[in-house]
C-alpha positions, 0 to 999 in steps of 0.5 A: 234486670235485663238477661242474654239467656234464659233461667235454666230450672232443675227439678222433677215433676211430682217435687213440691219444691221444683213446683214452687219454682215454676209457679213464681216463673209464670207468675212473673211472666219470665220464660224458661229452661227446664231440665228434668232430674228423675228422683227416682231413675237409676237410684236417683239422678240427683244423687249424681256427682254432676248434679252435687256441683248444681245443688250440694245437698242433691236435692231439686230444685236448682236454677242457672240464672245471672251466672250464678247457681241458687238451690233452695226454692224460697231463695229462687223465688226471693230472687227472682221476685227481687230481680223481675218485674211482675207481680210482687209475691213479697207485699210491701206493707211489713205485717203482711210480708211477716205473714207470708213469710210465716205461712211459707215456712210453717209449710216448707220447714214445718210440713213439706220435709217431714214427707218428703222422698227422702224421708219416706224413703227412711220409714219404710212401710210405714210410709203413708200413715207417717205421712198423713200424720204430719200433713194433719198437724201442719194442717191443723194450725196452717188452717188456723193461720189462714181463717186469720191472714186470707181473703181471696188469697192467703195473706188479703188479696194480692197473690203471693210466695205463701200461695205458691207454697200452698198448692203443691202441698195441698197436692201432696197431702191429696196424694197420700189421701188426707180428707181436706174436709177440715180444713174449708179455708186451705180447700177454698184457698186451693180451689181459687188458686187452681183456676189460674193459668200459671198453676195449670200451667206449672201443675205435675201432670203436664210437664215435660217428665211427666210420665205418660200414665200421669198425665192428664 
């Protein structure tokens, strides 16, 4: 689908979700706006009645794109995986699509929001150990699936939308220190992927808002 002006992306640097989003976009090959919500500045950009127009649920990401406003980041990736050229991050052969398909939500509705700002944000003090606590389980079984489903990558050998999941929370799971050890296929995974230029490219500590004692 031909289009006059670039995707717009609303995000923060740190959030898994906005990460997601700019992995697809480099994957793709699909240039791109960005314009950063800070989570955290003036008790929270997003939280804005400006940006509730863009995303209702005030949360990153957002992208303007075709004329229209998509939130949610598997639903940006989905269309723009439907819509661009480029890689597929949905197989074609329906067992492994269904296995992407499970490995994304086991990591975006079974993992990602129970330790996210928000919610941390709600538990307070105890915020580090809540965190680690749902990384592992959600670790635990994820590693499971994959010592299943991956070869190079986490469905067989082609990449897809379930390694772009993957990595950011790896990342997340890293900044609450969780030991990796256990989990040798989710490490492995995430080194491989790691080593391609649209995850450098796309990785928090070099985007436009990231702060300058983050970067690297």
């Amino acid at each position: 689908m031909a289009t006059q002006t670039k995707p717009v992306l609303y995000g923060y640097f740190r959030s898994s979700c906005s990460w997601r989003v700019r992995i697809a976009l480099l994957l793709k090959g699909i240039a791109y706006d960005q314009v950063p919500v800070n989570l955290i500045k003036d008790g929270g950009q997003q939280l804005t009645e400006q940006y509730k127009t863009l995303n209702p649920m005030q949360q990153v990401p957002a992208m303007c794109i075709d004329g229209i406003t998509l939130s949610q980041s598997l639903a940006i990736i989905q269309y723009l995986d439907e819509t661009r050229p480029g890689p597929r991050l949905l197989p074609a052969e329906p067992k492994q699509r269904a296995q992407v398909r499970m490995i994304c939500d086991h990591i975006v509705s079974g993992i990602q929001p129970l330790q996210n700002l928000y919610v941390l944000q709600k538990i307070g003090t105890d915020k580090v150990e809540w965190a680690q606590h749902f990384i592992i389980r959600g670790f635990q079984a994820l590693e499971n699936l994959l010592q299943q489903t991956s070869g190079k990558y986490c469905v067989g050998n082609e990449i897809s939308m379930a390694d772009v999941c993957l990595v950011p929370q790896v990342y997340n799971a890293e900044r609450f220190k969780v030991d990796l050890t256990p989990f040798p296929t989710i490490k492995r995974l995430n080194q491989t992927l790691l080593e391609m230029e649209a995850f450098q490219t796309s990785h928090p500590s070099c985007q436009p808002d990231t702060p300058a004692d983050l970067r690297v």
